[in-house]
C-alpha positions, 0 to 999 in steps of 0.5 A: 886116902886121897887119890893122887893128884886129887888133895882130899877135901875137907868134910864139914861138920855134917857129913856124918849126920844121916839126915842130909844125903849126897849125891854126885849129879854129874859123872861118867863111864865108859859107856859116854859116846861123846870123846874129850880128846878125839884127835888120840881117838881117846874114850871119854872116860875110862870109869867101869859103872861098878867102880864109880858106884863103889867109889861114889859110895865109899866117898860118902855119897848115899845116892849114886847116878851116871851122866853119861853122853847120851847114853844110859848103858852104863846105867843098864850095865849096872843095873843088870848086874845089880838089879837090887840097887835101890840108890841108883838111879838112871840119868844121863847128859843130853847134848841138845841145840837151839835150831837157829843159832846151833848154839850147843848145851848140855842137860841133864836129866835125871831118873828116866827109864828106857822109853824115856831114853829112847824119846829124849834122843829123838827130839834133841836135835832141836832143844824146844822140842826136848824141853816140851817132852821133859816138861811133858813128862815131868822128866827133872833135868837141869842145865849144866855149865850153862856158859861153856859151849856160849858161843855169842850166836845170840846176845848173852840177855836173849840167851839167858832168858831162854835158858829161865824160861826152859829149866829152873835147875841149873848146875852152878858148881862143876868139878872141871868148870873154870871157878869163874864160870862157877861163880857167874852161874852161881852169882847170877841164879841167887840173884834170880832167886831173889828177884824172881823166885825159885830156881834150884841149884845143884852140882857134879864133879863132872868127873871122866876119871875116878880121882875127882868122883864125889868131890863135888855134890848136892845134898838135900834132906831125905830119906829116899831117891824119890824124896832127895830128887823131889828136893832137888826138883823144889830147890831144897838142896844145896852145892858142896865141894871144890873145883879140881882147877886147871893143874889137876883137870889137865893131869886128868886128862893127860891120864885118860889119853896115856890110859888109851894107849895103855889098852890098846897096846895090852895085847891081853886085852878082850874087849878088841878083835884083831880088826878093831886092835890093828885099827886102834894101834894105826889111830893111836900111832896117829894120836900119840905125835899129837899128844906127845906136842902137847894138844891136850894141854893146848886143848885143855888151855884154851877150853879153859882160857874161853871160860873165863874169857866168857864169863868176864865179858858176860857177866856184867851185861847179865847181873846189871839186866837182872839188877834193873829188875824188881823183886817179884 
């Protein structure tokens, strides 16, 4: 049964053959700190980690991680209830910056544990020393939706190249990504392969709600999470599923502040004291105005509009230095 507001995908020919294994590499809980719409005082996500693992498993996907914003609660949370998962794994979205252009990125790295949690947030502030640690560590991490946050600090070339000499997976097919920034990844990394050699692509759906959750997927031959994610560390996977585009993206958000009002005015609800209810009631008073003139879409606009803008006045620049270059 397909989720309102999200069509149900086509499932290709292979999806039943147990031999091929998927993965949502980038999804969300309640736990992420980082709030999409702040001005509401809106959570990221409303998604309890036991619903994204149930639905993660009932849409067919055989391993199941969460990325939360540089937080693994969620993962903790799950695990402490279930500690016999044994096709979970620990993940989370790390929000990092180059120290001289305070340009913005997000990875994420994939089967850590607590010390290494504990780490990565200490060195993130600076991105070289995070790549030195996760390279250290032998940590997989991959780079997500590598133009969203591009602000033109530096040239699109130096960017880029820094980007390929830090990581060699990148996320080339997001759910809540404009398809265009979608397909410049994805056009620039076969093009790398081709030149360079081995890069790796995966793909998430991003998902803050449940609706787009495990529509948007790697997959990889294996018969563990050790093996799929030793796939994926070789580039021996491949990307499925479709962008949820803009209509869908924005009801996604629409859903998420109207679910924050909803749970702060349930007088039933426990997870509030009357300090924090009073507190959240004045911010949601506050937030509801803006809400109601439309500044998720206004938002959401022109978080999407940057995209394709980005993308367009990149994307030539990049394929045409990477078309100068010889096969390796």
């Amino acid at each position: 049964m397909a989720t309102k507001g999200v069509p149900e995908p086509d499932k290709p020919g292979w999806f039943s053959d147990r031999r091929f294994k998927k993965a949502d590499l980038h999804c969300h809980s309640v736990y992420s700190t980082f709030k999409y719409f702040r001005i509401a005082n809106t959570r990221d996500s409303y998604n309890r980690p036991e619903d994204v693992y149930r639905l993660a498993k009932q849409r067919g996907m055989d391993y199941v991680t969460l990325t939360d914003h540089d937080s693994i609660d969620g993962c903790l949370y799950l695990l402490n209830k279930h500690p016999d998962l044994d096709d979970f794994f620990i993940s989370e979205e790390v929000e990092t910056w180059f120290p001289d252009t305070r340009q913005r990125i997000h990875v994420n790295v994939f089967a850590i544990d607590e010390r290494q949690h504990v780490e990565i947030q200490r060195r993130r502030e600076n991105i070289y020393d995070l790549h030195e640690y996760l390279r250290d560590e032998k940590i997989l991490a991959s780079v997500n939706h590598m133009f969203q946050n591009y602000r033109m600090r530096n040239s699109p070339r130096q960017y880029f190249e820094e980007m390929l000499r830090m990581f060699d997976v990148f996320e080339v097919k997001n759910g809540a990504m404009a398809s265009q920034h979608n397909r410049l990844v994805e056009d620039l990394m076969s093009v790398v392969r081709e030149k360079r050699g081995a890069v790796s692509l995966i793909a998430g759906s991003d998902a803050h709600t449940l609706g787009p959750l495990g529509r948007v997927y790697t997959v990889a031959e294996a018969e563990s999470v050790t093996e799929f994610l030793e796939k994926v560390q070789l580039g021996q996977c491949f990307v499925w599923g479709s962008e949820m585009g803009f209509r869908v993206l924005l009801s996604d958000v629409y859903r998420m502040v109207f679910r924050y009002y909803g749970s702060v005015l349930d007088l039933k609800n426990p997870e509030y004291t009357r300090g924090e209810k009073a507190r959240h009631l004045a911010l949601a008073a506050l937030g509801a105005p803006m809400s109601a003139a439309g500044v998720p879409l206004a938002i959401t606009s022109l978080n999407y509009v940057k995209q394709i803008f980005v993308t367009r006045r990149i994307g030539h620049e990049l394929m045409e230095h990477l078309g100068d270059e010889k096969p390796s």
